[in-house]
C-alpha positions in Angstrom: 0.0 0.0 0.0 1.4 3.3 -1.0 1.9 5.7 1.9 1.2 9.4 1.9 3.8 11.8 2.2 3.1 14.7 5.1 4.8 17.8 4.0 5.0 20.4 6.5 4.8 24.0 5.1 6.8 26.8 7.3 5.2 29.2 8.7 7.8 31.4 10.3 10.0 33.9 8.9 13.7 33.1 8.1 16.6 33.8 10.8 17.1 37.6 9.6 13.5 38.4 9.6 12.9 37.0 13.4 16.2 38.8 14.5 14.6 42.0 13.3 10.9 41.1 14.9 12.7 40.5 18.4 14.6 43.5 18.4 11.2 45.1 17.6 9.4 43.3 20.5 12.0 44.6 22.9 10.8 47.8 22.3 7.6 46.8 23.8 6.6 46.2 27.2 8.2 43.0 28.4 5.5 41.8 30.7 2.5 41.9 28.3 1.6 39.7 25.7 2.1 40.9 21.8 -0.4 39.5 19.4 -1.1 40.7 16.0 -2.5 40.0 12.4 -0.3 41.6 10.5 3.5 41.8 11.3 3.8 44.4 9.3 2.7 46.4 11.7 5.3 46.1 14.0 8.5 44.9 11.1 8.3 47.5 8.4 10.5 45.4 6.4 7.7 42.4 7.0 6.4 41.9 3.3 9.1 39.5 2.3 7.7 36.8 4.3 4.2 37.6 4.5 3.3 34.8 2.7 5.0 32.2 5.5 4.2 34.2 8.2 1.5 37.1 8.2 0.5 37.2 12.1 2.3 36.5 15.5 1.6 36.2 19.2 4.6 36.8 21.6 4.7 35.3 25.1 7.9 37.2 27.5 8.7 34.8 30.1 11.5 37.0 31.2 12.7 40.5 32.1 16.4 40.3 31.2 17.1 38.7 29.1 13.8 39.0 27.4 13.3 35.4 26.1 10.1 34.9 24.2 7.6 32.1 23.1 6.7 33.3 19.4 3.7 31.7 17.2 3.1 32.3 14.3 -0.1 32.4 12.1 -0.1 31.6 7.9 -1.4 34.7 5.9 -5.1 34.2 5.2 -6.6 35.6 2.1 -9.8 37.3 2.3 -12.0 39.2 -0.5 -13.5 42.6 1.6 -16.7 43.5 0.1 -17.2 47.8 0.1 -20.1 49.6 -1.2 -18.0 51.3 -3.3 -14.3 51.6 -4.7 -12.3 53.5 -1.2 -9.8 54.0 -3.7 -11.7 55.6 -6.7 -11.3 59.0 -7.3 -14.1 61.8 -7.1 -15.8 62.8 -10.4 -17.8 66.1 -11.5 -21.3 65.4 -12.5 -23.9 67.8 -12.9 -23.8 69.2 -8.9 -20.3 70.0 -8.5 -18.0 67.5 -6.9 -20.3 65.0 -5.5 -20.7 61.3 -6.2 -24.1 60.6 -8.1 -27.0 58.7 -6.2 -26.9 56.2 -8.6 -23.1 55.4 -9.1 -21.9 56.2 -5.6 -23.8 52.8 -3.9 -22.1 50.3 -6.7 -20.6 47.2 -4.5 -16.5 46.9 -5.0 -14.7 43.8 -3.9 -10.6 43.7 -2.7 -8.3 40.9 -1.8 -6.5 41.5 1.6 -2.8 39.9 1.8 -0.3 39.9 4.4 -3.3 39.4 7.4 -3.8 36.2 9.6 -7.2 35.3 11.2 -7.0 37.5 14.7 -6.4 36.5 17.4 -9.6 35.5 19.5 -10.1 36.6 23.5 -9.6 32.7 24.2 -6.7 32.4 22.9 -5.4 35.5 24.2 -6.8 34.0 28.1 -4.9 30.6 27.0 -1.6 32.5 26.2 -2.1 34.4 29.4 -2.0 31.4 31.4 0.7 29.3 29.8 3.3 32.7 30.3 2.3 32.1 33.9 2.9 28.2 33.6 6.6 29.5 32.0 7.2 32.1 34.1 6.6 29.5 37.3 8.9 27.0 35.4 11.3 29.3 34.5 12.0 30.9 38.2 12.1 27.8 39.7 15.1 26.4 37.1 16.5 30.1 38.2 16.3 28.9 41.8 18.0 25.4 41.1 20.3 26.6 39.0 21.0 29.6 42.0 21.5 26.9 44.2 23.8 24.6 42.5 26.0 27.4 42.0 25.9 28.4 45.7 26.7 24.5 46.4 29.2 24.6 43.7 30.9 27.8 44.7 30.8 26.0 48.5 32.4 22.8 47.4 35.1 25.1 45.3 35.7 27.1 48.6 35.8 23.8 51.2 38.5 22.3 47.9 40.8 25.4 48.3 40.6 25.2 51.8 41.2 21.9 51.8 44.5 22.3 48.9 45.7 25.7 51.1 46.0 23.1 54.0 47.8 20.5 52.6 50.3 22.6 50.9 50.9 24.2 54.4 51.1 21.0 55.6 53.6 19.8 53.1 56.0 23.3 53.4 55.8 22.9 56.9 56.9 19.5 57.0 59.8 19.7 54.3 61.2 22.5 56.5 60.6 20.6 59.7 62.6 17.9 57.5 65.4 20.3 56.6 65.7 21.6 60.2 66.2 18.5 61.6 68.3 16.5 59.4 70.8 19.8 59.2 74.3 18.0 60.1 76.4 18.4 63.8 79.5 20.3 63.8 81.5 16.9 62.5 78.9 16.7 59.2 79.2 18.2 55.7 76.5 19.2 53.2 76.8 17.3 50.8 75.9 13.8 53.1 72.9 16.8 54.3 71.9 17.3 51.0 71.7 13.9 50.0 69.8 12.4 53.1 67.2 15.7 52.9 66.5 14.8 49.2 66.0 11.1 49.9 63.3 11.5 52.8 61.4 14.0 50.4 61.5 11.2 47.5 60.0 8.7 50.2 57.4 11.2 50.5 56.8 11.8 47.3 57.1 7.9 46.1 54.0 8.0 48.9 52.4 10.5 47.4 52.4 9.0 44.1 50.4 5.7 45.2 48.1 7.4 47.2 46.5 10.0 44.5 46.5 6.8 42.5 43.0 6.9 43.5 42.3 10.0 44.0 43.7 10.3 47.4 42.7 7.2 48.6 44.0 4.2 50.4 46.9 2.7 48.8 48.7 -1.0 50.0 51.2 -1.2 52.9 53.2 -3.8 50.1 53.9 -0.9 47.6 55.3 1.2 50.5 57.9 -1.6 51.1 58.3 -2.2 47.1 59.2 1.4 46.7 62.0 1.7 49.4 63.3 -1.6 48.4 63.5 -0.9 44.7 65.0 3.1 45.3 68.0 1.9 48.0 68.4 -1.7 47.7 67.0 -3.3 44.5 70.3 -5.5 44.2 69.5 -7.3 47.6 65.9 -7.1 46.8 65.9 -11.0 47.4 66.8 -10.7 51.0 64.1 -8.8 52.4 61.4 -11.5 52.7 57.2 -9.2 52.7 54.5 -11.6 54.3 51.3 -10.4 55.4 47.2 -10.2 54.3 46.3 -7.5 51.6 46.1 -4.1 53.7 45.5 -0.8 53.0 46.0 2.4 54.6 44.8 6.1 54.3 46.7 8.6 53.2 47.3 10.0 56.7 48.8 6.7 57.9 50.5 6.4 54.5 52.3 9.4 54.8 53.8 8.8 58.2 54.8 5.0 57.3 56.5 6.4 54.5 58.9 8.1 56.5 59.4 5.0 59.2 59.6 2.8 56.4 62.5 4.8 54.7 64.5 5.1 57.6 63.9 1.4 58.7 65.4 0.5 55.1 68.1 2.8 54.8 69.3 2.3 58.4 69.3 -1.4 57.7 71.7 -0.4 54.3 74.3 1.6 55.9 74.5 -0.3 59.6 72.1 -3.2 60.0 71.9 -6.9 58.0 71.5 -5.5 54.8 75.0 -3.8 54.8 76.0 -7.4 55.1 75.0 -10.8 54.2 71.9 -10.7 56.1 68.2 -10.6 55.5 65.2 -8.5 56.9 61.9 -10.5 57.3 58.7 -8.0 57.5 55.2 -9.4 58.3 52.1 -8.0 59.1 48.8 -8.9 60.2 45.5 -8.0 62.1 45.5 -7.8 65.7 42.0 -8.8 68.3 41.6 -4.6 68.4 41.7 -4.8 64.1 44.4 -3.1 64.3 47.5 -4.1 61.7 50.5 -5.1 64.1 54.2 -5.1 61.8 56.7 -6.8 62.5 60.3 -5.5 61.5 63.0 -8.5 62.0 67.0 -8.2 60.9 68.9 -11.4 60.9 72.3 -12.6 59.8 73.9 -9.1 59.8 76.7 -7.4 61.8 77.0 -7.5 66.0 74.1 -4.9 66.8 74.9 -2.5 69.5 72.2 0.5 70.8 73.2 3.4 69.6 74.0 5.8 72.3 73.4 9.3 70.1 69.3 9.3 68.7 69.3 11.0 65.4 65.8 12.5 63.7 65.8 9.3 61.4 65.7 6.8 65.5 63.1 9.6 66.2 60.5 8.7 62.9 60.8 5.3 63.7 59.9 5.6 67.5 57.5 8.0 67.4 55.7 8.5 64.1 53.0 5.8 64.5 52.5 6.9 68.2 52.3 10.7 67.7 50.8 11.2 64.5 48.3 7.9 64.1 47.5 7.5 68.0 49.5 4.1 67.6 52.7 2.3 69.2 56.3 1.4 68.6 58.4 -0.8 70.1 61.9 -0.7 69.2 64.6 -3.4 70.4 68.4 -3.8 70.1 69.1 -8.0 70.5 72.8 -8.4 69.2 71.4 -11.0 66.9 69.7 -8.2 64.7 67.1 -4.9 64.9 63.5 -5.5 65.8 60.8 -2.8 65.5 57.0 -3.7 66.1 54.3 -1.0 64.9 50.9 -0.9 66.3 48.5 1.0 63.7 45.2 1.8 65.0 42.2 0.3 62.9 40.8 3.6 61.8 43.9 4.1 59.4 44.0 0.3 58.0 41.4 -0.6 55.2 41.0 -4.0 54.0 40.4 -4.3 50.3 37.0 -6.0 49.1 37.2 -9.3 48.8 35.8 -9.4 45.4 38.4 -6.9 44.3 41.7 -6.5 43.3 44.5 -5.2 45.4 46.4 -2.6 43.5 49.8 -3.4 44.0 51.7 -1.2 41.6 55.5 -1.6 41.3 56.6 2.1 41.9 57.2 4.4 39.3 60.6 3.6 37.9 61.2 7.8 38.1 60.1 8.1 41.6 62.2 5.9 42.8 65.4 6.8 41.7 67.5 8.6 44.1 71.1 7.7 43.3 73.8 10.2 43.0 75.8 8.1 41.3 75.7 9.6 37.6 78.1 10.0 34.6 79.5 13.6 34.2 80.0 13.3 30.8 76.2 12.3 29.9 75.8 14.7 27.7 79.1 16.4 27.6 79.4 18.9 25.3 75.5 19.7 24.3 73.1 22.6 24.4 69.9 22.3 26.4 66.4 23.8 25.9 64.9 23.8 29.2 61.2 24.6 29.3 60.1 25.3 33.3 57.4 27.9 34.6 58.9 27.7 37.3 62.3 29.4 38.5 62.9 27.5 41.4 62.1 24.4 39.8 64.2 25.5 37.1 67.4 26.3 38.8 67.5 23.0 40.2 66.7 21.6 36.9 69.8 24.0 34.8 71.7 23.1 38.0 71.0 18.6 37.3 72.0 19.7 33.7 75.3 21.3 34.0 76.3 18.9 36.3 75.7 15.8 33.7 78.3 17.7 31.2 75.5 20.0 29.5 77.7 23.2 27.5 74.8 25.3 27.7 71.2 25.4 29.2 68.7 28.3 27.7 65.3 28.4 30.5 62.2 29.5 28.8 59.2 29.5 31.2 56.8 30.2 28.2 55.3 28.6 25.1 56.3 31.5 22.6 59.6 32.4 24.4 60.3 28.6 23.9 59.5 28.9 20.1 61.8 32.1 19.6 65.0 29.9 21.4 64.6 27.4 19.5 64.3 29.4 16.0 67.4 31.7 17.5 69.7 28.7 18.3 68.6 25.0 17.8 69.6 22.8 20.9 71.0 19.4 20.9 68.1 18.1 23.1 65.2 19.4 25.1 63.5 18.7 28.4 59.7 20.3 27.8 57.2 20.6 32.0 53.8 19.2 30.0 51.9 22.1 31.9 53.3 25.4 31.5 50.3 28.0 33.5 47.4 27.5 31.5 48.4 25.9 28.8 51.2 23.1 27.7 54.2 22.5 25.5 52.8 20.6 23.2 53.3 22.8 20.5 56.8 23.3 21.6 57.3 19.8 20.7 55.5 19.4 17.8 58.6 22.3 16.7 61.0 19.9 18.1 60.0 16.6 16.3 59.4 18.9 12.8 62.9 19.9 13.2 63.8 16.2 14.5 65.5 17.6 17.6 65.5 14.6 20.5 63.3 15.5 23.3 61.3 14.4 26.7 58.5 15.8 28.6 58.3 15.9 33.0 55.4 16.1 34.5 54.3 16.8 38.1 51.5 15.0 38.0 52.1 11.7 38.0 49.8 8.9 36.2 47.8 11.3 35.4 49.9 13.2 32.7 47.9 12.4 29.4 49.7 13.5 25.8 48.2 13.9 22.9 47.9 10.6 20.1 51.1 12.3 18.3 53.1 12.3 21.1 51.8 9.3 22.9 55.7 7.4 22.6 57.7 10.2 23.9 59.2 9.5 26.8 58.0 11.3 30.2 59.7 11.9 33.3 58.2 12.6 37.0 59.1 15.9 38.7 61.3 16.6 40.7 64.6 16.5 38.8 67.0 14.9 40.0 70.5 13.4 39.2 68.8 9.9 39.0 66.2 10.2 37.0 67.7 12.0 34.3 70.8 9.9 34.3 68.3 7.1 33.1 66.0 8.8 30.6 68.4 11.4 28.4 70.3 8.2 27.0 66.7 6.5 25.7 66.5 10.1 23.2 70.2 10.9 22.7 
């Protein structure tokens, strides 16, 4: 069966023509409904549509902005009947200038165009009702939309509250770090430098795990992972991990991060892992559900208590005790070092059982914090560093130099970047993704045209994206260091 075809005739004017009817309606009062049966009443410029759209009734349902609902009416032909032609004009007859009895009463007929049927006082009650329907709707999506943005601006202000804190938190604790590992008389500052900038990478390799998941719990085995594979990945076999799948929050994470680290390096310089010995760590849940760990050196040299408490004895003793409501218990058996760390349930989540435990091995960037390095990397060779940072990029022109580079040009900008690059080509590049409000990206799209080797660092961990392009280049995590750069130039020299 053949089917019928609907066509649809418009019956509004065309974009220009409505533009010039609104600006028109503005004129009007903004509160009172417009109706109408010929446009061209209120558009001079009307005729050109008259056919599509002859007549109009305008609904405001706002002030300002003056929104409007707008129908429109089809012209309607009608023939007007007169008793005579209106547009004749007067002739002499035998009286003067007056029409004659007889000719003056003759019936004359007109088409009207450009008119629509009026509107009726119905329609004009209906239309009044539904702009007070809209108006109703429309002031209460003005309210819910007022108070999303009052929640919104709330949640904004609680976040940089929130940020303000922990970045106090964080420069208050690297200077606390600073003040307290400063060397005795008998030190030097390069052993100072070295031991600051490896507690700040145990932080950081914390830091990392934790905003995994959006600051979130991360697992106690990654902690241990980390420290092994940044001081002691060659005897990575001798320190035996056994315990349940735990997690803990980022609080507790934190502060075992620090305990963790000094255990580990303590055991490197004077405990069984400067020797042949092993470490055993296990872990468990207590009768309180509270995660006891137990720290056990075997194997190694003679152990004697120390006599002198350093900040690193101080972490380990009192960390879990002042800064998780916790205990330690710290013993010196000539056999080997045992520590025992009481962490109170609040701080220890286990993961579902359904689940998977994210064990992720540490970032191979973050955990990198040897000073041994090769002086001649890249002896010889000019640098584009690309930092918005000045601080950041000292230390970074400072990492540089040392490695052997001849020269190292800072730009902290995308088009200051460009300019270097045009004005002297370096030998290699080192591009921070997120320069301000924008990134480097096109900085390195230069750099690959012009077939110049090149890496991006990030400060933002896993959750640096590049673009398809420049999905294979090779990124580093910030901070700079001796380490980490030592590894990565060679992959793009």
């Amino acid at each position: 069966m053949a089917q019928r075809q609907l066509r649809v005739r418009r019956i509004d004017p065309d974009t220009r023509g409505f533009a010039d009817i609104i600006n028109a309606l503005n004129g009007a009062a903004a509160q009172k409904i417009y109706a109408t049966d010929h446009i061209g009443d209120l558009v001079p410029d009307a005729e050109r549509y008259m056919d599509q759209a002859a007549g109009m009734l305008a609904i405001p349902i706002s002030r300002s902005p003056r929104d409007y609902v707008v129908l429109f009416r089809q012209e309607k032909v009608r023939s007007v009947r007169w008793a005579g032609d209106p547009h004749k004009p007067v002739e002499f007859g035998p009286n003067g200038p007056r029409l004659t009895p007889r000719e003056s009463f003759e019936e004359w007929k007109e088409l009207v165009r450009g008119r629509s049927n009026k509107f009726t006082t119905p329609e004009l009650r209906v239309a009044e009702t539904l702009r007070a329907t809209l108006l109703e709707v429309v002031l209460r999506m003005a309210d819910e939309a007022s108070v999303h943005r009052r929640e919104a601006n709330e949640r904004q202000e609680l976040l940089i509250a929130e940020l303000n804190h922990r970045v106090r938190n964080i420069l208050s604790l690297i200077r606390g770090l600073i003040r307290q590992s400063r060397p005795g008389l008998e030190g030097n500052i390069e052993d100072f430098a070295k031991t600051i900038d490896q507690r700040i990478h145990a932080l950081a390799r914390a830091h990392n795990q934790i905003t995994d998941d959006r600051w979130g719990p991360a697992p106690l085995r990654a902690l241990f992972d980390a420290e092994v594979a940044a001081f002691v990945s060659d005897k990575k076999q001798r320190i035996h991990l056994e315990g349940e799948p735990a997690q803990l929050n980022p609080q507790a994470y934190s502060s075992m991060a620090l305990v963790i680290h000094e255990l580990v390096t303590n055991s490197a310089k004077y405990g069984s892992l400067s020797d042949n010995g092993d470490v055993n760590v296990s872990w468990a849940r207590d009768k309180a559900n509270s995660l006891v760990i137990d720290w056990v050196e075997v194997g190694g040299p003679p152990v004697v208590e120390p006599t002198r408490k350093g900040f690193g004895s101080t972490i380990i003793q009192h960390s879990v005790s002042y800064d998780l409501g916790g205990s330690a218990e710290i013993q010196f058996p000539p056999e080997g070092f045992r520590a025992r760390f009481v962490i109170p349930a609040k701080h220890v989540v286990k993961p579902e059982e359904n689940g998977e435990t994210r064990v992720r091995a540490p970032h191979p960037d973050i955990a990198i914090t040897s000073t041994d390095f090769d002086p001649q990397l890249i002896a010889g060779k000019s640098v584009l560093l690309v930092e918005d940072s000045l601080i950041i990029a000292l230390d970074a022109e400072d990492v540089l130099r040392r490695l052997g580079a001849k020269k190292v040009a800072t730009e902290a900008t995308v088009p200051g970047a460009i300019a270097a690059i045009e004005l002297e080509r370096p030998d290699i590049a080192v591009l921070d993704i997120n320069l301000g409000d924008t990134t480097s990206f096109s900085i390195a799209d230069r750099l690959a045209t012009l077939e110049i080797p090149f890496l991006f660092a990030t400060g933002y961990g896993e959750q640096a994206r590049l673009p398809d392009r420049l999905i294979d280049r090779p990124v580093i995590q910030k901070p700079y260091t001796l380490g980490i750069l030592s590894r990565r130039l060679p992959e793009i020299l």
